[in-house]
N, C-alpha and C positions, 0 to 999 in steps of 0.2 A: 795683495797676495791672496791667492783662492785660498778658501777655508773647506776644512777636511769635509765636510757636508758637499759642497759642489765637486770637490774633485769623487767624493762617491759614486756622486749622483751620476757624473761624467763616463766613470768605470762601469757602472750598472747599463747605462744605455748604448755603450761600446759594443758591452758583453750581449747585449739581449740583438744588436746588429752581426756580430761574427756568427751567432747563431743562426739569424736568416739568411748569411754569404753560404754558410756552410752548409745548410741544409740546399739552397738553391745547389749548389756545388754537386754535393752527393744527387741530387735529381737530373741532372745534366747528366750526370756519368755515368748514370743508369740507363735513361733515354738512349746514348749516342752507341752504344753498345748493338741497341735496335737497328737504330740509325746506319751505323755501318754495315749491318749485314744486309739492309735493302739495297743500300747501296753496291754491296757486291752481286746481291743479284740481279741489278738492272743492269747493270754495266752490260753482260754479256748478249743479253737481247739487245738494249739498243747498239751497239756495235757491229752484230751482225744483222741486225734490221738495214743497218746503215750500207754494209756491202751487198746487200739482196738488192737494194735500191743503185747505189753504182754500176753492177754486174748491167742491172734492167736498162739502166738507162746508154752504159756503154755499149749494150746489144741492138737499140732501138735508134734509128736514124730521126733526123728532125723530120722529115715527111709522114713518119708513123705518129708522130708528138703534135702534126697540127691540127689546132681545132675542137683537141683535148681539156681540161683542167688541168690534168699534168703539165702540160703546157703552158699557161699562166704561171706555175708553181717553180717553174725552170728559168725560165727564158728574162734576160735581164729588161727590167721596165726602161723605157725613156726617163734621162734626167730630168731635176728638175721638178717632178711629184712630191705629195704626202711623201715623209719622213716617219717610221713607226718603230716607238723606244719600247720595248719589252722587259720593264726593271723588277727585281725579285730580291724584295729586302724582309728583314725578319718583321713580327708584329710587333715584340717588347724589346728594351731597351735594358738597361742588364749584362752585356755582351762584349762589352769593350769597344774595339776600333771596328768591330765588324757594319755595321749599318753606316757609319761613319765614312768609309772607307768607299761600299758601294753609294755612297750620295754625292761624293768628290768625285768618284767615276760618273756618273749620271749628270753630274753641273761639268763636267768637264766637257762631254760628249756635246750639252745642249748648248756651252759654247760653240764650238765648233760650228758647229749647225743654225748658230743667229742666224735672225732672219728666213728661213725657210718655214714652212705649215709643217707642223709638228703635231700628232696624235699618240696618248702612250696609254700603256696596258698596264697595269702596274699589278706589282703580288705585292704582300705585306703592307701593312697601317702605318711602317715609317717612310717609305716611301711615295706611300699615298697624301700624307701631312706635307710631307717635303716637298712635295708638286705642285699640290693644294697654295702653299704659300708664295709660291714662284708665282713673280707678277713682270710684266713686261713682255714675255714673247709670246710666240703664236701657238700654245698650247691648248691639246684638248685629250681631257682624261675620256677615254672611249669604254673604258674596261678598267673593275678593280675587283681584285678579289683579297679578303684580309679574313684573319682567323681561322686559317686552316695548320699552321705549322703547333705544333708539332706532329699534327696527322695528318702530314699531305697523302694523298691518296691516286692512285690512277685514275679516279674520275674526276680529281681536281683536274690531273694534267689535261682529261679529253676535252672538259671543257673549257681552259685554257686552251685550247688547240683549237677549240672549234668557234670562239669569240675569235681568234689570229687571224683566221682562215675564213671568214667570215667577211671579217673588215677589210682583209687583203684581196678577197673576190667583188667585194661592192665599191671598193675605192679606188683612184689612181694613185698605189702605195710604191713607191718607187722600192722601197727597201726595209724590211723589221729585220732591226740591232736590238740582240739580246743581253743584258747586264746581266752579270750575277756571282755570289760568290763559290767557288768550284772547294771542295774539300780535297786537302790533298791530307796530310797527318793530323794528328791532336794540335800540334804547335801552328799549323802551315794553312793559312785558306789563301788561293789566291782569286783575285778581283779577274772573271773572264767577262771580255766585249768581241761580242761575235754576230755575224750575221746571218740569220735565221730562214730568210727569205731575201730574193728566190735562192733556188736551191745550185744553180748550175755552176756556180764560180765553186762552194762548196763541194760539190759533188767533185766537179775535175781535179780540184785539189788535193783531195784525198785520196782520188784516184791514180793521179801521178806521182801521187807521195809511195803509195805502197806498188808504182808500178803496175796495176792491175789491169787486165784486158778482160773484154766480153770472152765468154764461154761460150760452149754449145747447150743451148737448152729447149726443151719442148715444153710449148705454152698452152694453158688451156684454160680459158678459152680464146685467149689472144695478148699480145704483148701489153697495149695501151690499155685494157680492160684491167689486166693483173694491176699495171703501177699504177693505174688508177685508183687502185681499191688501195691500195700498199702507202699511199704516200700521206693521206691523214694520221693510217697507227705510225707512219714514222714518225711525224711532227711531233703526235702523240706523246713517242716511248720517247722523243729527245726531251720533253719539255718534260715527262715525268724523274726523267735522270735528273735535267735541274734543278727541280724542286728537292728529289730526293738530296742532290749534295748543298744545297743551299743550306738544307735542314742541318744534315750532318754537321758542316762548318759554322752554323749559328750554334749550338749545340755546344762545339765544340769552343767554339769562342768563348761561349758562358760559363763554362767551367773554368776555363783559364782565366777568367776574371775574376767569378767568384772567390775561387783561393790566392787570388792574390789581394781581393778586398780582407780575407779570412786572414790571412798576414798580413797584413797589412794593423787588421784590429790587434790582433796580439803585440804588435810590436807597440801599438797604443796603450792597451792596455798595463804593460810593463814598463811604460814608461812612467802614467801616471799612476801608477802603482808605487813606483820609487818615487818620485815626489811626495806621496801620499806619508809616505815612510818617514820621507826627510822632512817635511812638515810637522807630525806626531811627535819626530824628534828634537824639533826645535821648538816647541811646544812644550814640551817636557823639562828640555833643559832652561827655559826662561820659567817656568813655574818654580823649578828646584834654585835655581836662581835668588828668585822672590823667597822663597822658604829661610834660603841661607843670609840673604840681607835683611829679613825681619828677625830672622833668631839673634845676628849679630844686636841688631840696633836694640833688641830688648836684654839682650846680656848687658849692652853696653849700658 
């Protein structure tokens, strides 16, 4: 049976843990507060970054797009190429199922794709570990970037954009699949697998989804000139909205873990608290015990 010194000792280093849940907790809930309101204000730029670019492309025929870089940036590669994984996990651990979650997405995907030449770009230090250890397939870490969240930045995302864009113009890259987790409430992230590059299966899709037709517009100084310049800050502002909701959703994650580690202590705490109790008490009552069988045996 533990003795009242160990179950103290037990209470003491519970109590001195719920306090670093709860502090991590309160700093989460501070942060994500931030966190949301960049997130509300990228949203609307990259969204309409996103229709300036549909508009452009559904005004512009392929004879205007040949010869271009926009063209590379559109136009579907031959099967068969480089394979390029674009994974975006948090740096710390702390977070519950969130890093978890996108690494099961991430081994899932590189199932799939046994066997084919694989290059990936990775965000965050758990996904850079977690790739680091993968041994057997034809991987090659081309790009990492770790220790920017919780200040991901626009010029993360540019240069983020501009390593994608980089390796996707010097390589035969069939295709960059982006992982990541998307913020949707406090309670809710979910796991998105999307395709990054090229752009054209995307493009039309969103295109037919919202119905949308070329307009009439005047260009200046020319149609392929404008989307030319246009389609890095798109990659850009997409890749910065990732980063921003990945943040959000890590963030958020961490708080919803933290309190429940923080409940989790308390309900420890109270238990061995009542033990602690009932221990002292049967402690007490074998000493009073001893008391009343020495009193008897010497009356006797």
């Amino acid at each position: 049976m533990a003795s009242l010194r160990d179950i103290k000792k037990n209470i003491a280093s519970i109590k001195s843990i719920k306090q670093i849940t709860y502090a991590m907790k309160m700093v989460a809930a501070a942060r994500i507060k931030r966190a949301q309101g960049s997130i509300l204000a990228s949203r609307p730029f990259a969204r309409e970054m996103g229709r300036m670019i549909e508009d452009l492309y559904l005004e512009l025929g392929e004879e205007d797009l040949s010869g271009t870089r926009a063209r590379e940036l559109f136009v579907e590669r031959p099967a068969g190429g480089t394979l390029c994984l674009l994974l975006v996990t948090a740096d710390k651990g702390l977070c519950g199922s969130f890093n978890t979650n996108l690494l099961k997405a991430a081994a899932a995907w590189l199932k799939v794709n046994r066997g084919r030449k694989i290059c990936v770009v990775v965000v965050g230090r758990k996904g850079r570990d977690f790739l680091h250890r993968l041994k057997g397939l034809d991987l090659e870490m081309v790009h990492e970037m770790v220790g920017i969240f919780p200040k991901a930045g626009y010029v993360h995302a540019q240069m983020l954009s501009e390593a994608v864009l980089k390796l996707y113009s010097e390589r035969p890259i069939e295709s960059v699949t982006l992982i990541y987790n998307e913020f949707k409430s406090m309670m809710t992230q979910n796991i998105v697998t999307g395709q990054l590059l090229p752009l054209k299966r995307s493009i039309l899709e969103k295109a037919q989804a919202g119905q949308r037709k070329g307009g009439v517009f005047s260009f200046e100084p020319g149609k392929t000139e404008l989307l030319g310049e246009l389609l890095p800050r798109y990659i850009s502002a997409q890749l910065y909205r990732t980063l921003l909701e990945s943040q959000a959703a890590e963030l958020a994650a961490r708080m919803n873990a933290m309190e429940s580690a923080s409940k989790n202590a308390t309900e420890l705490i109270d238990g061995l608290t009542l033990k602690m109790n009932k221990t002292r008490q049967a402690m007490i009552t074998t000493e009073l015990n001893e008391i009343v069988s020495g009193s008897e045996a010497l009356g006797g």
